[in-house]
TIRO-213789 format. One record per residue (C-alpha): residue number from 0; residue in three letters; y, x, z. Coordinates in nm, 3 decimals, decimal comma. Example, Ala and Ser with C-alpha at 12.3 -4.5 7.8 and 13.67 -1.06 7.14 Angstrom:
REM residues 2
- resi	resn	yy	xx	zz
- 0	ALA	-0,450	1,230	0,780 .
- 1	SER	-0,106	1,367	0,714 .
***
This chain:
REM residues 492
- resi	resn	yy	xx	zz
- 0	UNK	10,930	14,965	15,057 .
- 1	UNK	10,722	15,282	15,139 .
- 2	UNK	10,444	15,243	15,327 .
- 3	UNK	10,204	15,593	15,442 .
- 4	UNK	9,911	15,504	15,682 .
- 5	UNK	9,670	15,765	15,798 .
- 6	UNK	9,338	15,694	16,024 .
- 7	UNK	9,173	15,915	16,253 .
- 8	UNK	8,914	15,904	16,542 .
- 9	UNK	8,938	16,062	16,894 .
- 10	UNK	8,604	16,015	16,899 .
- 11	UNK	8,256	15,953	16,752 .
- 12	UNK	8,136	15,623	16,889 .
- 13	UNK	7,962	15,657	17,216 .
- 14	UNK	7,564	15,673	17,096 .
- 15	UNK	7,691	15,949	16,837 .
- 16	UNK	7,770	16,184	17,167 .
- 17	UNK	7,550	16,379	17,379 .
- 18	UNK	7,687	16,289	17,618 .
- 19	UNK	7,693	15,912	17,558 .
- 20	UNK	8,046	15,830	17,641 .
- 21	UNK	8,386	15,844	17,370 .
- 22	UNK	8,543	16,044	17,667 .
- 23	UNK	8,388	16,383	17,642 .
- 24	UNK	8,104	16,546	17,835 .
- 25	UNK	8,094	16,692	18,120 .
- 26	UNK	8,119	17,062	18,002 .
- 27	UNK	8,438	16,998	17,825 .
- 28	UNK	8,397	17,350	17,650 .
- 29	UNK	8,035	17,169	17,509 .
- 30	UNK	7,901	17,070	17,219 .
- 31	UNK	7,971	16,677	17,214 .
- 32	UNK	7,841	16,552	16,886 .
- 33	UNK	7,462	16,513	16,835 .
- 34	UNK	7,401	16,772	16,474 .
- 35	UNK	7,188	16,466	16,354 .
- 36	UNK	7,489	16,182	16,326 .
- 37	UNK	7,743	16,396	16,186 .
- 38	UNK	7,614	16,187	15,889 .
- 39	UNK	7,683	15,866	16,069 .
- 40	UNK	8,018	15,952	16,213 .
- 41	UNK	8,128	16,053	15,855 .
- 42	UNK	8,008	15,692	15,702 .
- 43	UNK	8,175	15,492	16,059 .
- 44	UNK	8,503	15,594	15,909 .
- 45	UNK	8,421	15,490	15,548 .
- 46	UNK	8,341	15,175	15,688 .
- 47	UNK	8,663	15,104	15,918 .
- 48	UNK	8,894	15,215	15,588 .
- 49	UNK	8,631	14,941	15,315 .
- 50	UNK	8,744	14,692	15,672 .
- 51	UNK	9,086	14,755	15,639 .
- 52	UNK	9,129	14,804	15,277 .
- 53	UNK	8,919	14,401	15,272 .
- 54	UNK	9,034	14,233	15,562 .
- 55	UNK	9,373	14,349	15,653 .
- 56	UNK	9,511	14,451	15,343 .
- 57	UNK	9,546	14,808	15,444 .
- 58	UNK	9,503	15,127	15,173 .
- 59	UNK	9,469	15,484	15,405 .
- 60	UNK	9,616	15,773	15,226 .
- 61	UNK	9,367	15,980	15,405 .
- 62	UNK	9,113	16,000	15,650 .
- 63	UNK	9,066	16,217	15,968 .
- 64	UNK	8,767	16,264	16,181 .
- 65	UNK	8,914	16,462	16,458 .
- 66	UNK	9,203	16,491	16,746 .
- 67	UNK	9,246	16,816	16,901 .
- 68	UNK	8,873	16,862	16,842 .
- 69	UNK	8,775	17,215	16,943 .
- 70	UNK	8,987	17,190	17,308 .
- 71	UNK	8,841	17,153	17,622 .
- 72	UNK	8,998	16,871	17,803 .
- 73	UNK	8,759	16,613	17,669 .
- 74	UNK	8,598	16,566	18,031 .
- 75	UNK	8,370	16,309	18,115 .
- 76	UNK	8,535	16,244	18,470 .
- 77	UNK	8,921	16,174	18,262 .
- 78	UNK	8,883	15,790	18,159 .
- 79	UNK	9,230	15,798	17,998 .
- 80	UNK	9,187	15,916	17,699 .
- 81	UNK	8,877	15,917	17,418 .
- 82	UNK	8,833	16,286	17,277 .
- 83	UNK	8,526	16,464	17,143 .
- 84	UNK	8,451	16,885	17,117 .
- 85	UNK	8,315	16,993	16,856 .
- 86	UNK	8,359	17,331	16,722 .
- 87	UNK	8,461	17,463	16,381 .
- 88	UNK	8,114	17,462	16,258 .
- 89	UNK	8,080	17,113	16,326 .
- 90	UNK	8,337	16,999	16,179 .
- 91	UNK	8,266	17,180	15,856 .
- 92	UNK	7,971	16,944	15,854 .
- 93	UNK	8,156	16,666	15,920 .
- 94	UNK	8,419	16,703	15,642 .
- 95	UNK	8,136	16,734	15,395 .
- 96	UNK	7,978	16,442	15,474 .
- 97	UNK	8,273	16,273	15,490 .
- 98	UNK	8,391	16,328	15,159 .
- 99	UNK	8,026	16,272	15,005 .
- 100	UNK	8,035	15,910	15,179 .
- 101	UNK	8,419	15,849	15,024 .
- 102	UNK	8,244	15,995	14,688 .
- 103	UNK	8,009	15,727	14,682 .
- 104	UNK	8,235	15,415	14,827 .
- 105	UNK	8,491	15,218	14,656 .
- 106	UNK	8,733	15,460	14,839 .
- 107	UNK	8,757	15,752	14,603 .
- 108	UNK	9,137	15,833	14,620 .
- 109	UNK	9,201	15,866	14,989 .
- 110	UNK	9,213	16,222	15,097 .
- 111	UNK	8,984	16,386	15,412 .
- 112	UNK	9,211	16,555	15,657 .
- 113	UNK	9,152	16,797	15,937 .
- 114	UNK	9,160	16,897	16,223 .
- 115	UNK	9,376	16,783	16,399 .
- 116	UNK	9,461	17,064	16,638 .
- 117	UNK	9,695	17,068	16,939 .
- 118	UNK	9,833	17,417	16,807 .
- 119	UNK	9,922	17,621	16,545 .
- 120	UNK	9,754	17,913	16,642 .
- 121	UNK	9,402	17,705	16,688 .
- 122	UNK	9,484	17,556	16,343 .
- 123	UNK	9,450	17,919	16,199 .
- 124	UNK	9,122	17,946	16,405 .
- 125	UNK	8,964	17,650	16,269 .
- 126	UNK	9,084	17,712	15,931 .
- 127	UNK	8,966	18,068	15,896 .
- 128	UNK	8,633	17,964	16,025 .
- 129	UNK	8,596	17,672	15,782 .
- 130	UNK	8,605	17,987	15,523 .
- 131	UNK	8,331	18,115	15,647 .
- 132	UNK	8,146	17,820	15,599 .
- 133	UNK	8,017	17,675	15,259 .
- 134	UNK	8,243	17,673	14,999 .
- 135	UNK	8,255	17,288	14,978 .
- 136	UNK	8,375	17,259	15,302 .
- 137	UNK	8,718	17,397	15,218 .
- 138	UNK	8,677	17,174	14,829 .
- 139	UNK	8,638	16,851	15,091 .
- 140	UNK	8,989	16,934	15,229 .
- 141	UNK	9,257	16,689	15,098 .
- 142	UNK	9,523	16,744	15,346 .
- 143	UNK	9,570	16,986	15,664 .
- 144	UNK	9,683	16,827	16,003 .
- 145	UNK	9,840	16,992	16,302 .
- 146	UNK	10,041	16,943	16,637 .
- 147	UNK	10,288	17,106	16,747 .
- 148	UNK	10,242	17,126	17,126 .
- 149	UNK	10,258	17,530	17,107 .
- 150	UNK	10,568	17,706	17,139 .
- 151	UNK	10,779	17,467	17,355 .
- 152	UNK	11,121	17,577	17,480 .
- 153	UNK	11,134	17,885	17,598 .
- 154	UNK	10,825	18,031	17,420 .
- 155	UNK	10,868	17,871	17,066 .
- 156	UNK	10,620	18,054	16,903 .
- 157	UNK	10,735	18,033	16,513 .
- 158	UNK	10,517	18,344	16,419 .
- 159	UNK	10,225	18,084	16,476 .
- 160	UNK	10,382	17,880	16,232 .
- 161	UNK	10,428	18,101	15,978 .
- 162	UNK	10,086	18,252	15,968 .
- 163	UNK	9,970	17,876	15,974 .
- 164	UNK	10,207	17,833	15,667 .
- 165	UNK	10,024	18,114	15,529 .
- 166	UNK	9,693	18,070	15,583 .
- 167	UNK	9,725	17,722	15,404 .
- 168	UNK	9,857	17,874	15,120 .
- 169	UNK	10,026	17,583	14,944 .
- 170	UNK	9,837	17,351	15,052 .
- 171	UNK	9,973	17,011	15,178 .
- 172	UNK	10,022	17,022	15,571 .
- 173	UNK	10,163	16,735	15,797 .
- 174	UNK	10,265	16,760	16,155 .
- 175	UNK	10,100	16,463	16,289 .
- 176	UNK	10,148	16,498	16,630 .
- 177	UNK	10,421	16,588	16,920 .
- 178	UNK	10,594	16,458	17,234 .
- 179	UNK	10,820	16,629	17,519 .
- 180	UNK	10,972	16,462	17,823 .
- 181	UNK	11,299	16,554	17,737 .
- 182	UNK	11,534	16,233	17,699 .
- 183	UNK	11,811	16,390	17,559 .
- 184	UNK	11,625	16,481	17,200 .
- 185	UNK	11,734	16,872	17,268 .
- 186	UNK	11,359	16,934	17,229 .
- 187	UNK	11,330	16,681	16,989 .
- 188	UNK	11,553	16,821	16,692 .
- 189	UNK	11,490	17,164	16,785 .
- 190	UNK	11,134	17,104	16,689 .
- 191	UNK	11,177	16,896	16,360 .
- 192	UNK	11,371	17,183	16,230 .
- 193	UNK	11,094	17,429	16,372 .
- 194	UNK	10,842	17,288	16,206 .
- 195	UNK	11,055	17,182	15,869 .
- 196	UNK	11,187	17,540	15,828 .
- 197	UNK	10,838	17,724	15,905 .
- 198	UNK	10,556	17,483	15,893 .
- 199	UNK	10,688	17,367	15,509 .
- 200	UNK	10,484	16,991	15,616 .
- 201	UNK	10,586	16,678	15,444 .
- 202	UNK	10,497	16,447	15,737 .
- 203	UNK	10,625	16,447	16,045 .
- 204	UNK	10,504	16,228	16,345 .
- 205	UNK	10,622	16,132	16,694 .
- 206	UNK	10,336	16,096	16,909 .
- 207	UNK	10,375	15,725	17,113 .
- 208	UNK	10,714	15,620	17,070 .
- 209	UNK	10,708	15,334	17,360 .
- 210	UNK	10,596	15,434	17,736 .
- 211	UNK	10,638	15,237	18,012 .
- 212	UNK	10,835	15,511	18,239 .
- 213	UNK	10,819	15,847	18,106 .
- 214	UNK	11,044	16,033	17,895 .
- 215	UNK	10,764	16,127	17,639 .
- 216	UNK	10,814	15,743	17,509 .
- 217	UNK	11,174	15,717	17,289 .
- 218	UNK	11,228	15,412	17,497 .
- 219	UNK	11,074	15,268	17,797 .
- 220	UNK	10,936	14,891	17,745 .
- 221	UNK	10,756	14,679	18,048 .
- 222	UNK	10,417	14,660	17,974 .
- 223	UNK	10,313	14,374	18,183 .
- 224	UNK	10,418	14,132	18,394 .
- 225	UNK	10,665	13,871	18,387 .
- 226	UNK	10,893	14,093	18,202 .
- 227	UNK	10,645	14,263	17,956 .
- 228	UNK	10,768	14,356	17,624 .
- 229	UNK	11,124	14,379	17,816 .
- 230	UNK	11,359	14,751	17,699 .
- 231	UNK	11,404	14,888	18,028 .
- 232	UNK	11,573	15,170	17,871 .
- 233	UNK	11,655	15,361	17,533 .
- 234	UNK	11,647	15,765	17,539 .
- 235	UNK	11,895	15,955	17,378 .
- 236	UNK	11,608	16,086	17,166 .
- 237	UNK	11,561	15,753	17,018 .
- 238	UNK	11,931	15,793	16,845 .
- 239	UNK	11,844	16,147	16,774 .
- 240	UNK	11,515	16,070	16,615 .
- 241	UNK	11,721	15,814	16,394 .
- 242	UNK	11,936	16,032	16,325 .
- 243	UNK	11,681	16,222	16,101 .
- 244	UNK	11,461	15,972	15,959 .
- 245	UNK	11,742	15,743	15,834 .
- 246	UNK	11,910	16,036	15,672 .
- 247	UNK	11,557	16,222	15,562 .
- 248	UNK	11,375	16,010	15,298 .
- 249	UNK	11,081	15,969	15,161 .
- 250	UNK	11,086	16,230	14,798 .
- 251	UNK	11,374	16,409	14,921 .
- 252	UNK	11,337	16,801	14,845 .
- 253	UNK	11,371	16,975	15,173 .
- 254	UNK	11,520	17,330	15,064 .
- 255	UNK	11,521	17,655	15,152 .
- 256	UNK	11,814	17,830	15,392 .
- 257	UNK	11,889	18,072	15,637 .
- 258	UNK	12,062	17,904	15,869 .
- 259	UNK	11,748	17,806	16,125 .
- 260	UNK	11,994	17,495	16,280 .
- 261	UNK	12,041	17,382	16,009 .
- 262	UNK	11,825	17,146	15,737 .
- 263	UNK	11,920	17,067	15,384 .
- 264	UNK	11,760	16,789	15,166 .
- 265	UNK	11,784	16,676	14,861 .
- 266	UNK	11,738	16,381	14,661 .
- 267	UNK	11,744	16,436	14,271 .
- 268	UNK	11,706	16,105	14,172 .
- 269	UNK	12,003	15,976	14,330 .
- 270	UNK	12,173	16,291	14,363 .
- 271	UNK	12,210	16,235	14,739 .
- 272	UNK	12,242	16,580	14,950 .
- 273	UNK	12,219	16,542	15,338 .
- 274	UNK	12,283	16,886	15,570 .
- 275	UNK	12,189	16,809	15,937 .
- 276	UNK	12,274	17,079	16,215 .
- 277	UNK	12,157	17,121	16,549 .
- 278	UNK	12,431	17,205	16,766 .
- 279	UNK	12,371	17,350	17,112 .
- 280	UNK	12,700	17,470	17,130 .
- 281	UNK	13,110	17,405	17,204 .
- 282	UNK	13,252	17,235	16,910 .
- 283	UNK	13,244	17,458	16,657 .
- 284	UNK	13,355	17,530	16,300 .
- 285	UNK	13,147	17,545	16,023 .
- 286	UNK	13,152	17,631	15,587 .
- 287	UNK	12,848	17,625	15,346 .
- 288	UNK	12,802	17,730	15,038 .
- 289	UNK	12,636	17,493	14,768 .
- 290	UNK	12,650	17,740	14,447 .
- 291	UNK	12,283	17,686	14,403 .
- 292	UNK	12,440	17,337	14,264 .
- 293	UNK	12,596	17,289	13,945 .
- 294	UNK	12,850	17,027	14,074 .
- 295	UNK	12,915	16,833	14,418 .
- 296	UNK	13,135	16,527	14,518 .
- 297	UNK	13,469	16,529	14,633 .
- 298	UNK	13,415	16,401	14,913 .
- 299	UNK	13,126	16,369	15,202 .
- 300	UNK	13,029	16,164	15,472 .
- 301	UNK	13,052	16,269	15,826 .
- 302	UNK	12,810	16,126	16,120 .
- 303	UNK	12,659	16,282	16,494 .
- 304	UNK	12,477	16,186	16,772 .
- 305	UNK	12,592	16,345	17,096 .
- 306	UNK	12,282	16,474	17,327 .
- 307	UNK	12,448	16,332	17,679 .
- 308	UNK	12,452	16,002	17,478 .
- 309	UNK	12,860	15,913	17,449 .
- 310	UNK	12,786	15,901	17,052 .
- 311	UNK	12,505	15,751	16,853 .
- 312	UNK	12,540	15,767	16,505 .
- 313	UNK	12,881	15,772	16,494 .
- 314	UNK	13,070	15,744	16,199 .
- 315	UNK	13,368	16,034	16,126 .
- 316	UNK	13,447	15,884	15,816 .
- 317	UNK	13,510	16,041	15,523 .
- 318	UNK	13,695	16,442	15,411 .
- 319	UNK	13,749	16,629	15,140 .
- 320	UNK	13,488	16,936	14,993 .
- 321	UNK	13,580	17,204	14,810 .
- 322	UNK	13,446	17,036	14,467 .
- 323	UNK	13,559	17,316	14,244 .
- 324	UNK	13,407	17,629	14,460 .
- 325	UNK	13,118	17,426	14,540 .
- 326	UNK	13,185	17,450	14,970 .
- 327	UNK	13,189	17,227	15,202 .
- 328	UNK	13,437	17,310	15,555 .
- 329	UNK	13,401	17,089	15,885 .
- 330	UNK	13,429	17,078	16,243 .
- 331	UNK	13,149	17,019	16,433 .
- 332	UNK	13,126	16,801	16,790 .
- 333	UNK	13,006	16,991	17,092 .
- 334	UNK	12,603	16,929	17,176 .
- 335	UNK	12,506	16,743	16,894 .
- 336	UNK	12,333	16,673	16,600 .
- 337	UNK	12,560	16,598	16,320 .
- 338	UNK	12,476	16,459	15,944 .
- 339	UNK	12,658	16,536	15,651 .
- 340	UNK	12,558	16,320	15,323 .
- 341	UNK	12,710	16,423	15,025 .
- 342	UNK	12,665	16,351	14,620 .
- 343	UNK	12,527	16,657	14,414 .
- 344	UNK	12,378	16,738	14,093 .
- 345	UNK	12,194	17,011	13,864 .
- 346	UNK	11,990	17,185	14,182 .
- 347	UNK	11,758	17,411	14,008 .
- 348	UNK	11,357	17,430	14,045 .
- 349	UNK	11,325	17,785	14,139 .
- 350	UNK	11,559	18,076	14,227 .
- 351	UNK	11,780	18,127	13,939 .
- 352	UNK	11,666	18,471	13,715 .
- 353	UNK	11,381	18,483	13,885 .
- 354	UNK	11,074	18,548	13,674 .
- 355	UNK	10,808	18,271	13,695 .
- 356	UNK	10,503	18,140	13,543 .
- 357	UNK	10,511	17,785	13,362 .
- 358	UNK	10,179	17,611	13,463 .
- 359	UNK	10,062	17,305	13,253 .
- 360	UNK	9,912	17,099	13,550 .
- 361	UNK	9,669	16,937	13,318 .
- 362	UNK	9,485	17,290	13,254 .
- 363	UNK	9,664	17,540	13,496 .
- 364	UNK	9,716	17,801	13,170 .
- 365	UNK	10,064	17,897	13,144 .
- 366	UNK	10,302	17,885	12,870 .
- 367	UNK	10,380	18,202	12,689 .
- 368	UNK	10,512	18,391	12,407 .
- 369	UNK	10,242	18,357	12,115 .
- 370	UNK	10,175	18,718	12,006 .
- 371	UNK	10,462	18,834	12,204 .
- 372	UNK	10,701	18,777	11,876 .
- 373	UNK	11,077	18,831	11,897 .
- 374	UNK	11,202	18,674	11,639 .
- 375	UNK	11,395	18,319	11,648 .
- 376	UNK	11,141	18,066	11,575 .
- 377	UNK	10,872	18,251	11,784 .
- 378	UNK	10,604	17,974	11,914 .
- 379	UNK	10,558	17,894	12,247 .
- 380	UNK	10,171	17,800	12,351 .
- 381	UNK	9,943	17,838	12,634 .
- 382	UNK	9,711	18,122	12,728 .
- 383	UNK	9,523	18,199	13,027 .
- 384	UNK	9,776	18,373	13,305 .
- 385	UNK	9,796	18,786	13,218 .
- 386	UNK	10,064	19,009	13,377 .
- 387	UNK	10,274	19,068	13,098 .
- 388	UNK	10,700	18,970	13,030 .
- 389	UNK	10,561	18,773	12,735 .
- 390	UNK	10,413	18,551	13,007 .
- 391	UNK	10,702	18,502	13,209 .
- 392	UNK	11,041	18,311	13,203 .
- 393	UNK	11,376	18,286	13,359 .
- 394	UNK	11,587	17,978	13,434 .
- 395	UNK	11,927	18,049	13,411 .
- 396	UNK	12,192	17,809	13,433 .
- 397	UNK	12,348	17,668	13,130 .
- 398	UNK	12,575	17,370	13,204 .
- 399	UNK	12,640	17,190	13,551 .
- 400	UNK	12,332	16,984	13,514 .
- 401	UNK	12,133	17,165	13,239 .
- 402	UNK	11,982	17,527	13,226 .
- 403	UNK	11,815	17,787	12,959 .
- 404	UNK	11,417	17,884	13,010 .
- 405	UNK	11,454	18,189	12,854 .
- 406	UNK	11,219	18,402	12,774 .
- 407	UNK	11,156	18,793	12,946 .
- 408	UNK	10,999	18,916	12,668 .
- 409	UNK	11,307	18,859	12,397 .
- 410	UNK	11,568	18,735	12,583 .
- 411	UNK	11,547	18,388	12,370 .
- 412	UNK	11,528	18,021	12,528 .
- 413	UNK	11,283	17,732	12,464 .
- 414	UNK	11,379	17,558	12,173 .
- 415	UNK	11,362	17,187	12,018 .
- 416	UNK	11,435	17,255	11,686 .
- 417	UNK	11,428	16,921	11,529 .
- 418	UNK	11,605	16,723	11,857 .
- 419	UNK	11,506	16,317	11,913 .
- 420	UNK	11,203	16,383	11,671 .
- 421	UNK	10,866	16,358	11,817 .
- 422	UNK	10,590	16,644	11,806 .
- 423	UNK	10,861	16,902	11,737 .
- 424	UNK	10,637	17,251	11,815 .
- 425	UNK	10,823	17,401	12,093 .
- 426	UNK	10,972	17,765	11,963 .
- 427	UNK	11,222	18,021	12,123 .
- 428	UNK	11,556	18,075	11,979 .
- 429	UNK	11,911	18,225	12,089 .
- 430	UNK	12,094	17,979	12,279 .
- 431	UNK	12,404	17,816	12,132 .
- 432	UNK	12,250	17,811	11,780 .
- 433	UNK	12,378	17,537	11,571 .
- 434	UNK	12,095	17,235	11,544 .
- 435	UNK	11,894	17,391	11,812 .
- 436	UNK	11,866	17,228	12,133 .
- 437	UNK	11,771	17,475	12,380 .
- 438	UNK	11,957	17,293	12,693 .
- 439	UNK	11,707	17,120	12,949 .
- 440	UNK	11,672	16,932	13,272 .
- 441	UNK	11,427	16,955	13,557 .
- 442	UNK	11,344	16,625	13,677 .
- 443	UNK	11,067	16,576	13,976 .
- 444	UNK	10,732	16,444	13,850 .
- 445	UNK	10,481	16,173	14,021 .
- 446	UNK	10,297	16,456	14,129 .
- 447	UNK	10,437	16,703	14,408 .
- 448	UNK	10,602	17,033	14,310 .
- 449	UNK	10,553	16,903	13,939 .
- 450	UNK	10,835	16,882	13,717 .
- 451	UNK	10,927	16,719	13,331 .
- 452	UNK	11,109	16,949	13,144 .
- 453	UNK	11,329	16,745	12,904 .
- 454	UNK	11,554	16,856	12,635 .
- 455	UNK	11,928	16,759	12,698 .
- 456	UNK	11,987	16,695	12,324 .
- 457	UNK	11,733	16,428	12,156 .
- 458	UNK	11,587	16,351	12,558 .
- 459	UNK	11,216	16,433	12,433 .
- 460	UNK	11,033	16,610	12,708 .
- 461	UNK	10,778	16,888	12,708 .
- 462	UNK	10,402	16,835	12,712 .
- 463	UNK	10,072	16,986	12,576 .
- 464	UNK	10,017	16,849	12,244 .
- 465	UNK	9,682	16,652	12,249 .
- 466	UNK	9,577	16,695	12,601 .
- 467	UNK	9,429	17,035	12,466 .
- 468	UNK	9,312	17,261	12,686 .
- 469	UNK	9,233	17,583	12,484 .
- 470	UNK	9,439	17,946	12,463 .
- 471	UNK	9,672	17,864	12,200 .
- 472	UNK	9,717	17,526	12,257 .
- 473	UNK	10,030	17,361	12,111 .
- 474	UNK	10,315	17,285	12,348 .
- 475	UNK	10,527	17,050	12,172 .
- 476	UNK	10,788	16,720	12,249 .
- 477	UNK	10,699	16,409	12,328 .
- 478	UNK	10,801	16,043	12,455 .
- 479	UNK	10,748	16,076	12,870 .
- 480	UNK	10,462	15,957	12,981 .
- 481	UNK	10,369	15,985	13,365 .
- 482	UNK	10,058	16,157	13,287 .
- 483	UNK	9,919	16,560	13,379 .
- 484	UNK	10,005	16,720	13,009 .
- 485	UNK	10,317	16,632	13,022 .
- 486	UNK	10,394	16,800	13,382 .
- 487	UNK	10,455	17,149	13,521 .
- 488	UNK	10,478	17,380	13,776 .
- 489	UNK	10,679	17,651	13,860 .
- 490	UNK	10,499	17,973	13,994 .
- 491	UNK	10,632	18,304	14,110 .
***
């Protein structure tokens, strides 16, 4: 069972305002939260999450103190809806505070998140201001939150993503809110994929599921009444929605392509990979190519969800792949979204021959080649990142499941030269040497974008010996232990 929970406010409470109501003010453009209880606002929230964490047995992953914060439709005379302006500066406080107060609770681990936004393009407003604020505002920052209101059909505005995507760096960003009126889920995939392919976020929320008319609810239910709690009806969207968080789990790997209807995941610990397309089209033919494997199934499941509603989640059944070329062919419905789940193995972590930098997550010094030797046997330590080929590696592929870090200083691989025994110094050597294991895997660590790197032969992994943190610090094997020394990450 996975369980994610995230709580925010639309508002300070109503004596926090200057305006004295949770509604807004009556200069919606205004100023709404009194400077002197940004303090107080900050420790309200610390105080719902120690409620929930005692009383209802719920642990937040993070906490955010905004909605749409620095728009201004947070009117005094609109009753429906609790909202609060406050502008970047503001904010800024606010985070501080906030993550002082979780400091000093029982509530360390969960994250402060902002801001909350209704676009992407106000996002990168509010984010570039926070950097001109003190530097501890942008340390506070756990997680960055957005909607995705902005670029609707016909104006998607994917530029706004990107330079959101950049602006955050690599920073963890979750799209925590978005709804359309469209029943038919046309608007609905179209945006998932929008905001999978450009915004890069790991979480992706619909925003009020159940309505009581509308089309901006996946289904409509009775409210009140005699009938209340009654499905008056189920959108297409609903099946369409399904269709992508049944076949999208939670770890999966959601990888790069160029084909912007389409989405490819994958799951490395079950070696599960699902393709969903977006078809807006007549049925239609379609071949991908899955080299960046080192082996796929014979044969892959078939599924789709018509938009007019005649299909949901309709099984095709099973066909045939191209196993040996490592392609999958198949026909494609008309106006649709279709799901293809197929087994796969030996996905790499990077771009294959790419140069890259081997981060120990523990110290953030990379691994490198210790007095740029050439020789077999050369030792392999860490050193503060230099530009430099004796700093940088290149995975290259050596079996279906199993690949070479090899070096782009001498052209020789990481080594276990002593395989299954523990503490082995890691060295470089030329691959295919006899008693030399220089195969490994890549297998995803606890920690996101963090790998083990394990030996294929003798299944010792590769960690910093002794937790050291020095230039020159021994990289060596060890038994697997879900701790930071014995993780990395891959950096261009």
């Amino acid at each position: 069972e996975y369980f994610l929970a995230q709580a925010f406010s639309d508002s300070p409470m109503f004596w926090m305002t200057k305006s004295g109501s949770t509604h807004g003010s009556a200069n919606p453009a205004e100023e709404n939260l009194e400077a002197k209880h940004a303090g107080w606002h900050a420790n309200y929230l610390v105080r719902v999450a120690e409620r929930a964490r005692q009383y209802w047995n719920i642990d937040f992953d993070s906490l955010e103190p905004f909605n749409e914060p620095n728009e201004g439709w947070w009117n005094l005379a609109n009753a429906q809806q609790e909202g609060c302006h406050m502008a970047p500066r503001t904010q800024a406080t606010v985070l501080r505070e906030l993550r002082t107060r979780l400091q000093a609770s029982s509530l360390t681990g969960i994250r402060v998140a902002c801001s909350d936004e209704n676009s992407h393009r106000r996002a990168i407003d509010t984010w570039s201001a926070f950097g001109q604020e003190e530097e501890a505002t942008i340390d506070a920052v756990g997680l960055v939150c957005v909607h995705s209101y902005e670029g609707l059909n016909p104006a998607r505005d994917n530029p706004a993503r990107m330079a959101l995507r950049r602006a955050l760096g690599n920073r963890e960003l979750w799209m925590t809110e978005y709804g359309d009126n469209d029943g038919s889920g046309v608007e609905l995939a179209t945006t998932i994929l929008h905001d999978l392919h450009y915004l890069r976020c790991t979480c992706w929320c619909y925003w009020q599921p159940i309505e009581p008319f509308s089309g901006w609810g996946l289904l409509n239910v009775e409210y009140a009444g005699k009938a209340k709690g009654r499905i008056a009806w189920v959108y297409t969207k609903y099946w369409i929605f399904a269709t992508f968080t049944r076949a999208l789990r939670p770890g999966m790997f959601v990888l790069s392509s160029n084909a912007l209807d389409t989405l490819f995941a994958f799951d490395p610990w079950i070696g599960r990979l699902v393709i969903i397309i977006v078809n807006h089209g007549c049925a239609q033919n379609a071949e991908f190519d899955l080299k960046a494997f080192g082996s796929i199934a014979e044969e892959y499941r078939l599924t789709f969800t018509a938009f007019d509603g005649s299909a949901v989640l309709k099984d095709l059944g099973l066909f045939s792949t191209l196993a040996a070329s490592r392609r999958i062919s198949l026909t494609m419905p008309a106006e649709c979204v279709v799901t293809l789940i197929c087994g796969a193995s030996g996905l790499p972590p990077c771009v294959l021959g790419a140069p890259v930098y081997l981060v120990a997550v523990h110290c953030g010094k990379v691994a490198h080649l210790h007095g740029e030797e050439n020789a077999n046997g050369a030792r392999v330590t860490l050193w503060d990142r230099q530009v430099g080929e004796h700093m940088c590696w290149r995975i290259e592929r050596a079996s279906p499941c199993g690949f070479w870090i090899v070096s782009c200083h001498s052209g020789r691989a990481w080594c276990d030269a002593a395989p299954g025994v523990v503490g082995t110094g890691l060295t470089t050597w030329e691959v295919d040497t006899a008693g030399h294991s220089t195969e490994v895997t890549f297998e995803p660590a606890e920690a996101a974008g963090c790998w083990y790197i394990t030996f294929a032969q003798g299944t010792r992994s590769i960690h910093v010996l002794g937790e050291d943190t020095a230039n020159g610090a021994a990289v060596a094997t060890w038994t697997r232990q879900p701790l930071a020394h014995h993780w990395w990450r891959i950096e261009p």
